[in-house]
C-alpha positions as CSV (number, residue, x, y, z in Angstrom):
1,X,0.0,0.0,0.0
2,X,3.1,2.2,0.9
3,X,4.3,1.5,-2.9
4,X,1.3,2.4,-4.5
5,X,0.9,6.1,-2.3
6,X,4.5,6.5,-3.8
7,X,4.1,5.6,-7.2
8,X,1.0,8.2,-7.0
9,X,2.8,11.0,-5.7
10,X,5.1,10.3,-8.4
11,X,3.2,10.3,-11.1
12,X,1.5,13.5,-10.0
13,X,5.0,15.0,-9.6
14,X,6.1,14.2,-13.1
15,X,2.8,15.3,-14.7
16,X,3.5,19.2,-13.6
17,X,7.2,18.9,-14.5
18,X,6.3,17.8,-17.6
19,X,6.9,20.3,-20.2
20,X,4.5,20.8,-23.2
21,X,4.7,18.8,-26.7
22,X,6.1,21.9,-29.3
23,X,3.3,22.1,-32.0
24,X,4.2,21.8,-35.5
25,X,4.5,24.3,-38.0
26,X,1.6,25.9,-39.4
27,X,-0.7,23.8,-36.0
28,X,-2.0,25.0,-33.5
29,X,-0.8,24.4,-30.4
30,X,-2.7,21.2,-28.5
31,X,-3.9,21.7,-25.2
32,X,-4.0,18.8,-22.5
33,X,-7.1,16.5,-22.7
34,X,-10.0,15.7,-24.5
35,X,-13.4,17.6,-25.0
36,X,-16.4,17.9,-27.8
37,X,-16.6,21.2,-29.3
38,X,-19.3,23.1,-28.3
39,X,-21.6,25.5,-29.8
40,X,-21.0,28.8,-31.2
41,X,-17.2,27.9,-32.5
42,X,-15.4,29.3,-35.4
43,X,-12.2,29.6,-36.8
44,X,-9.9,30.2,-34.2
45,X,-8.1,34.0,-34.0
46,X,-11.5,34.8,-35.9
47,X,-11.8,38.5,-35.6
48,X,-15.4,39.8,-33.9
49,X,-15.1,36.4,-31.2
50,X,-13.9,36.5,-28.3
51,X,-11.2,33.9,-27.9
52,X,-11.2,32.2,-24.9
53,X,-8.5,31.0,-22.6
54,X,-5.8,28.5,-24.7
55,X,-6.7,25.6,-21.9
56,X,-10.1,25.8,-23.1
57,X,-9.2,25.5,-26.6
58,X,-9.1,21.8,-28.4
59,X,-7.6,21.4,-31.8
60,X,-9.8,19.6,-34.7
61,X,-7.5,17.1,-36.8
62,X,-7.5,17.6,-40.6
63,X,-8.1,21.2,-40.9
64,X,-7.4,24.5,-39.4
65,X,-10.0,25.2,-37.4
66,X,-10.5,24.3,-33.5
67,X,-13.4,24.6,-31.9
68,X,-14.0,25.9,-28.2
69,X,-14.7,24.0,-25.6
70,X,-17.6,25.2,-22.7
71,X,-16.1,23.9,-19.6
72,X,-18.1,22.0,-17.4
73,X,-19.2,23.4,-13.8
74,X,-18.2,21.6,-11.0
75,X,-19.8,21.2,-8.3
76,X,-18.7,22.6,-5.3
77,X,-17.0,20.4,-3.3
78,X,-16.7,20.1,0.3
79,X,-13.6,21.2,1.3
80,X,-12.4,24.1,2.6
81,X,-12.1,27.5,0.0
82,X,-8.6,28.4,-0.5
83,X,-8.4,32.1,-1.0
84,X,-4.4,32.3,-1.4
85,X,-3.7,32.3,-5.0
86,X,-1.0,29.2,-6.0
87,X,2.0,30.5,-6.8
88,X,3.4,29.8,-10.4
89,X,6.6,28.7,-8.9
90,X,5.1,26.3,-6.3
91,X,3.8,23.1,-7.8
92,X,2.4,21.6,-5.1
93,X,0.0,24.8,-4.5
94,X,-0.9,24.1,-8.3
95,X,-3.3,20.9,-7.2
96,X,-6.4,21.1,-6.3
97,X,-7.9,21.4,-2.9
98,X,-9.2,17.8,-2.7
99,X,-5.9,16.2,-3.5
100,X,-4.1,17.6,-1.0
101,X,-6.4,16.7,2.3
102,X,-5.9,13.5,0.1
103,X,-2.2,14.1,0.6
104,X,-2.1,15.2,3.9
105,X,-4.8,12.7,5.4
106,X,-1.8,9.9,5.2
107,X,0.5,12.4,7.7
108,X,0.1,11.9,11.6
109,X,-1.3,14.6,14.4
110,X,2.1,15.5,14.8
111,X,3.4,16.2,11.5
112,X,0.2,17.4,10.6
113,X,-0.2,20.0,13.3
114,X,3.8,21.5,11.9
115,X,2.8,21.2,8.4
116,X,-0.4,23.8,9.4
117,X,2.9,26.4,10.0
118,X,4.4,26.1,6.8
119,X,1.3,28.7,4.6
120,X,-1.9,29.9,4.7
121,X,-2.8,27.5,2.1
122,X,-1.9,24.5,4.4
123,X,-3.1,25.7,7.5
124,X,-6.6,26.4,6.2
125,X,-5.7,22.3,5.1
126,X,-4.2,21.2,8.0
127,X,-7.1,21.8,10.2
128,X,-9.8,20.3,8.1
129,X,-12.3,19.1,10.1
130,X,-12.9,15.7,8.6
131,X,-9.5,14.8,8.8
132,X,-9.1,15.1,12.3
133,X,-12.5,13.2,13.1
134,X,-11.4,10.4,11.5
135,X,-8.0,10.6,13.3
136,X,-9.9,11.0,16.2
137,X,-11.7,8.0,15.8
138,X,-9.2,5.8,14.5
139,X,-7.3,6.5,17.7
140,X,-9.7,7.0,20.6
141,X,-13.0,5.7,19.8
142,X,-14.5,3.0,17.4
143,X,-15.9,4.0,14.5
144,X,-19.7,4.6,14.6
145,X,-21.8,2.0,12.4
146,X,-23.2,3.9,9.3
147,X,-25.1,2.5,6.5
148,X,-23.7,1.9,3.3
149,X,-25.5,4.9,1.7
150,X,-23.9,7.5,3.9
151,X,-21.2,8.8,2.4
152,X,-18.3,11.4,3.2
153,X,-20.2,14.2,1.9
154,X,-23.3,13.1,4.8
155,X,-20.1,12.9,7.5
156,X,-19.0,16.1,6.4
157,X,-22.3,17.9,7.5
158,X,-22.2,15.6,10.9
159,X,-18.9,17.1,11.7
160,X,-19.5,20.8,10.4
161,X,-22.8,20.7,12.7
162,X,-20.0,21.1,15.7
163,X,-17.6,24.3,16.0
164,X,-14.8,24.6,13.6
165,X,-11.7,23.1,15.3
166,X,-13.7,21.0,17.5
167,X,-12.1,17.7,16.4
168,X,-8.8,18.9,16.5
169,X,-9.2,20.5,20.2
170,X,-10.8,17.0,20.8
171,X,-7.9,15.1,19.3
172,X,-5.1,17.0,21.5
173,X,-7.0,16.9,24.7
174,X,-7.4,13.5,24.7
175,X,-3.8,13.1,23.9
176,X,-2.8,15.2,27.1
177,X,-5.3,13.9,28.9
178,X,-4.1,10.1,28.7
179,X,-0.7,11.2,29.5
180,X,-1.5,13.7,31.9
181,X,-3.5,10.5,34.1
182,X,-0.4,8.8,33.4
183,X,2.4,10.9,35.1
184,X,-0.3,11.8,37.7
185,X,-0.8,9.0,39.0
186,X,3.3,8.5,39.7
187,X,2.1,11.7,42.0
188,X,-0.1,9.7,44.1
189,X,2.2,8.9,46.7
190,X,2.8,11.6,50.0
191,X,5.9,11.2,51.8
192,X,4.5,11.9,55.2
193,X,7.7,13.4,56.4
194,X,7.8,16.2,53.1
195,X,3.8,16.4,52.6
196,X,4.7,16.4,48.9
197,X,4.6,13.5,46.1
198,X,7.5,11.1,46.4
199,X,8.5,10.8,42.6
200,X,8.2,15.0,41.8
201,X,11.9,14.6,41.0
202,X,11.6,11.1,38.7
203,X,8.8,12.7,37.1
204,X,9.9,16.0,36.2
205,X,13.4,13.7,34.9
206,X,11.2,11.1,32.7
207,X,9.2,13.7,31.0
208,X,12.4,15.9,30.1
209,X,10.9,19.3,31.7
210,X,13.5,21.7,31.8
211,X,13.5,25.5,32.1
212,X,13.6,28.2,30.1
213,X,14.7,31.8,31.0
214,X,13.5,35.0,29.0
215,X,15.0,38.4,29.6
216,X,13.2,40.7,28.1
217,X,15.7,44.9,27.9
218,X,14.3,48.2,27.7
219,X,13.9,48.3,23.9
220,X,11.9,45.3,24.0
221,X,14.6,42.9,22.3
222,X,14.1,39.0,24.1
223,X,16.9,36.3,24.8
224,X,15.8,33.1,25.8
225,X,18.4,31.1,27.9
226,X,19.3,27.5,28.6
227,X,19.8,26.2,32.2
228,X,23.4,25.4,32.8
229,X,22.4,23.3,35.4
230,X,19.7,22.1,37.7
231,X,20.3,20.9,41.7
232,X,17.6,18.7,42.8
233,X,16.7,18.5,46.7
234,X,13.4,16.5,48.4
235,X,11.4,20.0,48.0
236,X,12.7,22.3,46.0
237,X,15.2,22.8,42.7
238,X,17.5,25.2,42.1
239,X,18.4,26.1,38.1
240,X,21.6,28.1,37.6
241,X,21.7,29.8,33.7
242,X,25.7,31.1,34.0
243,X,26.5,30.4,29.9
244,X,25.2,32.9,27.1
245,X,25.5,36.8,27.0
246,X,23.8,38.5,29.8
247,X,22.7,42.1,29.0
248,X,23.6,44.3,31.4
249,X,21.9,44.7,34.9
250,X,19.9,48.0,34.6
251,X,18.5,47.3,31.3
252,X,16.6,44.4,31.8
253,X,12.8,45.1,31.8
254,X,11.3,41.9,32.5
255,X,12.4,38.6,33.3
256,X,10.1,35.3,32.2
257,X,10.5,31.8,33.9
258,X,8.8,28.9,31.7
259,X,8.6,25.3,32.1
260,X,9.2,23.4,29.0
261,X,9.5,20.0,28.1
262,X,11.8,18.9,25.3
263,X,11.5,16.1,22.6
264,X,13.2,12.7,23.9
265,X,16.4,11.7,22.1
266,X,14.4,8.1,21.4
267,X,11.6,9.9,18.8
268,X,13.9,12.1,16.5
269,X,12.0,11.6,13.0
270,X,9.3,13.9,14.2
271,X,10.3,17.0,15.6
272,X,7.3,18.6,17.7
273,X,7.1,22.0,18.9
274,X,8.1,22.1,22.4
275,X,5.3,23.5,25.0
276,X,5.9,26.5,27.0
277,X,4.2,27.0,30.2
278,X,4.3,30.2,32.0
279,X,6.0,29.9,35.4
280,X,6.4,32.9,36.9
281,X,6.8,36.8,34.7
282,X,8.9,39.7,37.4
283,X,8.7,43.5,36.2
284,X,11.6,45.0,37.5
285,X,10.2,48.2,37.9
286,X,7.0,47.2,39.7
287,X,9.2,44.1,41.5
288,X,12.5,45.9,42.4
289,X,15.1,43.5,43.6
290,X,16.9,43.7,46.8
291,X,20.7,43.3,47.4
292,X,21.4,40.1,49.9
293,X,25.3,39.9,50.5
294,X,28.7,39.7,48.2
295,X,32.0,38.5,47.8
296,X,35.3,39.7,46.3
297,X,33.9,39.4,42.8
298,X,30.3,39.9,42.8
299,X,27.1,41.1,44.3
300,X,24.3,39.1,45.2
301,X,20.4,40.4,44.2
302,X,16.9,38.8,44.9
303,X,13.7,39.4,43.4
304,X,10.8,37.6,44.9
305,X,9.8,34.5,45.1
306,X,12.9,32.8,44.4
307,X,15.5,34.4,41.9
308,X,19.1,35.4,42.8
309,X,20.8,37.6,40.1
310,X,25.1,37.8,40.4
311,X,26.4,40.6,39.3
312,X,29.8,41.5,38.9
313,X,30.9,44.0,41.6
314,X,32.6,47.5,39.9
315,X,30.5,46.5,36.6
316,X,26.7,46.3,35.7
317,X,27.1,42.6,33.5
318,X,24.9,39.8,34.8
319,X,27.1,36.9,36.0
320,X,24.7,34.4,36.3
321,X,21.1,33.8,37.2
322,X,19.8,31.3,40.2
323,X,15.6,30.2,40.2
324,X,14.7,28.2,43.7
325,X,11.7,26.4,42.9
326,X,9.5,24.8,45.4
327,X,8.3,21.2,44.4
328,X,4.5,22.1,45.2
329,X,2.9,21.7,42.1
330,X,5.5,22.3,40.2
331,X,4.9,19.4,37.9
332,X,1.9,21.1,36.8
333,X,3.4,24.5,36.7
334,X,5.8,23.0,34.2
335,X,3.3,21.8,31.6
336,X,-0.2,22.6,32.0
337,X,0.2,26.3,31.6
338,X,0.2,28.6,28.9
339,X,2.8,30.7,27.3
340,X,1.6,33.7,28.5
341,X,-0.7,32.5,31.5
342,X,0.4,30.0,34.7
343,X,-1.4,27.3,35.7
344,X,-4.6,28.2,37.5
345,X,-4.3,25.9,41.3
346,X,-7.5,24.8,41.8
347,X,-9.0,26.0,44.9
348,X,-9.9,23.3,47.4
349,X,-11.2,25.0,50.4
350,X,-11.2,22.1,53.4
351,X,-13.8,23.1,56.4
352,X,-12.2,24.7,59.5
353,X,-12.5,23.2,63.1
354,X,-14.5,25.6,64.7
355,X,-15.2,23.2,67.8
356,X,-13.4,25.7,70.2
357,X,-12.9,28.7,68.4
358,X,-11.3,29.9,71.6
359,X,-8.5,27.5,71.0
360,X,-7.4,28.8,67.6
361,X,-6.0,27.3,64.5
362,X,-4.1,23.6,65.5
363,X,-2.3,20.5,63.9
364,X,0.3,22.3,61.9
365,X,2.7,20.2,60.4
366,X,6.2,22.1,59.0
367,X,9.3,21.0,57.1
368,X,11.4,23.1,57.0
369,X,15.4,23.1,55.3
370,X,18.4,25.3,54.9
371,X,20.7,24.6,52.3
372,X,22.7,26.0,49.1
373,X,23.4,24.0,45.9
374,X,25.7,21.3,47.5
375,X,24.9,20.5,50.9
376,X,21.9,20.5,53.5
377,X,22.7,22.8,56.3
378,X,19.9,22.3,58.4
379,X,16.7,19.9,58.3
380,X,13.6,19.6,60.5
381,X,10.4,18.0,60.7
382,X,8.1,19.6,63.2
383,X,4.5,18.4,64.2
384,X,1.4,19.3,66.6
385,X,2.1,23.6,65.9
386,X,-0.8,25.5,67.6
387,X,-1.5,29.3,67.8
388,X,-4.2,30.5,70.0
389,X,-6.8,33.4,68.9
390,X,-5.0,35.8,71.5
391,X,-2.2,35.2,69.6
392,X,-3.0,36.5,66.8
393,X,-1.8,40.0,66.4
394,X,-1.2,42.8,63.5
395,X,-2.8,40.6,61.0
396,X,-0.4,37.3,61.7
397,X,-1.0,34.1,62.9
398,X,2.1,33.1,64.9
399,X,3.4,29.3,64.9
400,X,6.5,29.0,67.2
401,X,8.6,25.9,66.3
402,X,11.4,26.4,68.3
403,X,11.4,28.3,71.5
404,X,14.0,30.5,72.8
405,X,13.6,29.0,76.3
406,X,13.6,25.9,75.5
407,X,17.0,24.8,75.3
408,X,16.3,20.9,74.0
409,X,14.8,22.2,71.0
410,X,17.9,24.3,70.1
411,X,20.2,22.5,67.0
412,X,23.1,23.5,65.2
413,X,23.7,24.2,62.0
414,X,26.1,21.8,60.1
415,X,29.0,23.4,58.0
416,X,29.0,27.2,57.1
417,X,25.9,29.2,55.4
418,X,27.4,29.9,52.5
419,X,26.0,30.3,48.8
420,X,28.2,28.4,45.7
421,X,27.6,29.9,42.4
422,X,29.7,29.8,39.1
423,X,29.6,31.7,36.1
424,X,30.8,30.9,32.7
425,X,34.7,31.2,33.6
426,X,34.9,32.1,37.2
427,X,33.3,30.5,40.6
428,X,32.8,30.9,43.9
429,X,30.8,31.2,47.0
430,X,28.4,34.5,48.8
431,X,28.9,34.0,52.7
432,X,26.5,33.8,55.5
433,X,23.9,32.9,52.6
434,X,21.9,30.1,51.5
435,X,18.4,28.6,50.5
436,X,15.4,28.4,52.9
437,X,12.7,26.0,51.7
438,X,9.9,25.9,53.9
439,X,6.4,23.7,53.8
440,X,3.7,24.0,56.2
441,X,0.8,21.9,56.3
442,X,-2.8,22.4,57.4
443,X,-4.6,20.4,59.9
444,X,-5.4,18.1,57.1
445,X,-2.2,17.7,55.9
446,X,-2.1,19.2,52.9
447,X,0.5,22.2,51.8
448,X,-0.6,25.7,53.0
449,X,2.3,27.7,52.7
450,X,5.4,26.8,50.4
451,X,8.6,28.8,50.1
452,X,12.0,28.2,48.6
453,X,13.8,31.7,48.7
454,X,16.9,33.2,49.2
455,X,17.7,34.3,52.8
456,X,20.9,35.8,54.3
457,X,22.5,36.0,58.1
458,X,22.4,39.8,60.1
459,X,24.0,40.7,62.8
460,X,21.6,41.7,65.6
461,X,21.1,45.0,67.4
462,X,21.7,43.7,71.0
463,X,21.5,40.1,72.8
464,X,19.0,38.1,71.7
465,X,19.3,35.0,74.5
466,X,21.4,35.0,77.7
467,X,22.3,31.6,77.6
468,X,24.6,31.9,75.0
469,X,28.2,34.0,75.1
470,X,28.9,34.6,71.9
471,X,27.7,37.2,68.7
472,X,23.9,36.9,67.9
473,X,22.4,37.1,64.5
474,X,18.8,36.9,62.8
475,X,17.7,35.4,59.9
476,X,14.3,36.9,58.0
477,X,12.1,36.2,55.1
478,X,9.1,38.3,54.2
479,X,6.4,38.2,51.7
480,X,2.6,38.3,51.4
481,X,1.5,35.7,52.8
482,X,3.6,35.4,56.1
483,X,7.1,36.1,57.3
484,X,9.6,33.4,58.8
485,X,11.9,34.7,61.7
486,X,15.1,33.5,62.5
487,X,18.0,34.0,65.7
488,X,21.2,32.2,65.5
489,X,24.3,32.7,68.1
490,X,27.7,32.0,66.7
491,X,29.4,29.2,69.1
492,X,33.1,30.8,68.5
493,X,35.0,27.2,69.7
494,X,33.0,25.1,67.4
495,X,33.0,27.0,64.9
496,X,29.4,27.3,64.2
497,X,25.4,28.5,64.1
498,X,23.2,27.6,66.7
499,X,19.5,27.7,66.3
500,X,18.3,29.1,69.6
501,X,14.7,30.2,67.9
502,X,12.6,30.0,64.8
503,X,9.0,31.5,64.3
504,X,6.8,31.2,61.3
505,X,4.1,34.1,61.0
506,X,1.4,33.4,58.0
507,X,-1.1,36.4,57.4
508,X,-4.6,36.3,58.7
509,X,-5.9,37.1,55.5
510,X,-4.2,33.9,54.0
511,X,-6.0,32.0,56.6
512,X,-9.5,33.2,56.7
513,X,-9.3,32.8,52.3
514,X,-8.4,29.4,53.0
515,X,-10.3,28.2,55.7
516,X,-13.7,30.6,54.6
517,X,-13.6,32.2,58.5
518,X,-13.2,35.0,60.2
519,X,-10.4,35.5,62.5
């Protein structure tokens, strides 16, 4: 069957290469086919008759006279009208409409969808309504019995009956559907100790999702960047883009985060367009960024939530760019948005236990790490957190996980807070920084509040504990949704941070939208 598509191709092919027989002397030129002559014909070049077009024309053997032919009418047939004119160079444009959804209905949804990108010609083709029902059908659903009289014309009106597209729409929803069940339910599975899927990283790996950075300068002008390299923790990723040209600091405009997911070495005959889903989009001048700490060689910035921007100190050049991702949905972030649109969360609002509304919110869960790129600095897992309804003051909701006063909660911090980065020839490392990834769970175990941010050491203002001797330092985050609040003493003969306290405030207004009450 493969042979005899070829061999019709072929032939097709050869018949509009083929250059016209050369008339002999004193003949008229022939013209292609056959036809009767019709009336009203005379002598051709006659003068007072209006000749008509040489393809209509049909030489009469013996003498020298040819009589016109009156073409037939067609009827109109039922595929879509082309209103591109062929061009006289393009042969393929040259056929008609019906043999090229002939053509084209032997291509798959892949190559069919790229082919709709080539002209306007082809993608008025491409998305031909019939074509994709029966690809539709053929695929996903059994054809529907039909008697023998109904015939493509009568499934042609079935189909048009439905918006234009539907089919298509149909055939590609389907398609993400079935695979979108599949890596979901690999998701199934909570770690108790995380409150997030188990195989977030394995999944995100298997399907090939990478990211894709977009800085966007003043004049408008876009570069889109490849990650040099992604560090994967049990929450959170960070992706470090150090290769490339950066434009300089102060002209970039915008910066664009999307999730996209590339085409697996194991398929490369058919190329398809890679998705782009919309992450996160930061306006520099409505998000300014804030300056964190530096080394000898550059300066450390953060925008919110997440991105770290190196920049070399004495110069305005980027160095490199750093995204902390939090795990929570991020598979979905990464391939069910839009280029221009994140994914929409949907909103599952669980009832609040109002038994003893004296006794406040209860049963949050938190785990909570510090770390940079290499190693975990800190790691806890904290359970049964509680604020009561007097506690809640100037619009936050206070959760204390470690106490100041108690001393057998207190833990150190292993190695030094420090931040590693490289750039394209240089590396190095931004002390008394590092990552805070933070996940607090509701009463019914499910993620409330997830963070994965930048966050730097401060020297406090006076003595924060008087159990401790040596120099005492604070550790903050802030955004709109709560605050996290940190105080560290520096243990001179190990060598070291303590943890001596750590307080997580979330925003009433957080609460009362998730819970639907009033506090």
């Amino acid at each position: 069957m493969a042979a005899g598509r070829g061999e019709f191709f072929r032939s097709v092919l050869e018949g509009l290469h083929r250059q016209p027989i050369q008339p002999a002397p004193g003949r008229p030129p022939p013209v292609r086919g056959r036809g009767k002559p019709g009336p009203g014909g005379g002598q051709a070049g006659g003068r007072g008759k209006k000749r008509r077009p040489k393809a209509a024309r049909s030489p009469v053997s013996g003498d020298g006279y040819s009589c016109p032919e009156r073409r037939r009418e067609k009827k109109k047939a039922d595929f879509p009208e082309i209103k591109t004119p062929p061009s006289k160079d393009n042969l393929v444009e040259r056929l008609p409409s019906e043999i090229l959804i002939k053509i084209l209905s032997y291509l798959d949804a892949s190559s069919l969808f790229c082919i709709g990108h080539v002209s306007k010609l082809f993608y008025q083709l491409a998305n031909d309504d019939v074509m994709w029902h029966k690809m539709y059908m053929s695929e996903f659903g059994r054809e529907m019995w039909k008697p023998k009289s109904v015939d493509d014309k009568a499934m042609k009106e079935e189909v048009e009956d439905r918006s234009a597209g539907h089919w298509k729409k149909m055939y590609f929803r389907t398609v993400a559907g079935q695979e979108l069940n599949k890596w979901r339910r690999e998701l199934r599975e909570i770690s108790p100790y995380t409150g997030l899927p188990r195989q977030t990283e394995w999944v995100l790996r298997n399907l090939n999702v990478t990211w894709e950075l977009t800085v966007c300068n003043s004049w408008g002008q876009e570069s889109t960047l490849e990650p040099s390299r992604a560090y994967f923790f049990e929450s959170s990723v960070i992706i470090r883009w150090s290769g490339g040209i950066f434009i300089s600091y102060h002209h970039i405009s915008n910066i664009q985060l999307h999730g996209v997911r590339k085409e697996t070495p194991n398929t490369p005959k058919v190329r398809k367009p890679d998705w782009r889903s919309l992450i996160l989009k930061l306006d520099m001048k409505t998000q300014p960024s804030r300056f964190i700490s530096k080394d000898r060689l550059i300066k450390l910035m953060h925008l919110s939530p997440g991105v770290m921007i190196g920049i070399w100190r004495g110069q305005s050049n980027v160095a490199f760019i750093m995204v902390s991702l939090h795990f929570h949905k991020l598979v979905e972030k990464s391939l069910l948005g839009s280029p221009v649109c994140p994914y929409p969360e949907p909103v599952d609002r669980p009832l609040a236990d109002n038994l003893d509304p004296e006794f406040g919110l209860h049963g949050y869960t938190l785990h909570f790490v510090l770390h940079n790129t290499g190693t975990e600095i800190m790691s806890g897992h904290f359970r049964k957190l509680f604020c009561r309804t007097v506690q809640i003051q100037h619009g936050l909701v206070e959760l204390r996980v470690i106490d100041r006063t108690n001393l057998s909660q207190h833990r150190s911090l292993s190695g030094n807070v420090k931040l590693p980065w490289k750039s394209q020839m240089l590396e190095g490392s931004v002390e008394n920084c590092c990552i805070m990834t933070l996940t607090l769970l509701d009463e019914f175990q499910k993620p409330f509040w997830c963070v994965s941010s930048a966050i730097c050491i401060t020297k406090a203002r006076r003595q924060l504990s008087f159990d401790y001797g040596g120099e005492h330092f604070l550790m903050e985050y802030r955004d709109a949704d709560g605050k996290v609040r940190m105080k560290l003493v520096w243990l001179t003969e190990e060598k070291q941070f303590f943890l001596i306290s750590l307080t997580v405030y979330i925003s009433v207004t957080k609460v009362n939208k998730h819970f639907s009450t009033e506090y």
